[in-house]
C-alpha positions, -999 to 999 in steps of 0.1 A, spaced: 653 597 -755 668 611 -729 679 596 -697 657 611 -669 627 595 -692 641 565 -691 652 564 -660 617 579 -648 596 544 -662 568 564 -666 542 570 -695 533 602 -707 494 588 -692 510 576 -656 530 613 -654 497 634 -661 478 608 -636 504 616 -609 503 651 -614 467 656 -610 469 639 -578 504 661 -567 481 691 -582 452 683 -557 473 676 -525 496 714 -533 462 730 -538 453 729 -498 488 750 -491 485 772 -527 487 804 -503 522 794 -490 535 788 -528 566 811 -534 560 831 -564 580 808 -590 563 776 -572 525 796 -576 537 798 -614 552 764 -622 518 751 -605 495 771 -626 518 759 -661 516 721 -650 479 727 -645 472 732 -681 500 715 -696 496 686 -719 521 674 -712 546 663 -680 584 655 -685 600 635 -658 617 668 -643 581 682 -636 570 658 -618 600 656 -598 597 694 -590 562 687 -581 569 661 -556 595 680 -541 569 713 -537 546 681 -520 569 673 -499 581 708 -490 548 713 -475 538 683 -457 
């Protein structure tokens, strides 16, 4: 495995779980989304799967708008 998922100590479960809570909180500021942020949100929503680096970005688009 690679080092960001080890270095992340997260399950696949605990990513998605994060996600869906990053995913409600960027939904109240969806209208300020850049175009590539507006499509990397609508990908994560239907993923299956999160890697480390997702979630990261996701955080940072969080954070970006708060």
């Amino acid at each position: 495995m690679s080092g960001l998922f080890q270095d992340s100590g997260s399950t696949p479960d605990s990513r998605r779980a994060e996600a869906d809570k990053l995913l409600a909180i960027i939904e109240d500021f969806s209208e300020q989304l850049t175009p590539k942020e507006a499509s990397f949100v609508e990908q994560v929503w239907s993923a299956d799967f999160i890697s480390p680096k997702q979630l990261f970005w996701l955080r940072d688009i969080k954070d970006k708008y708060l």
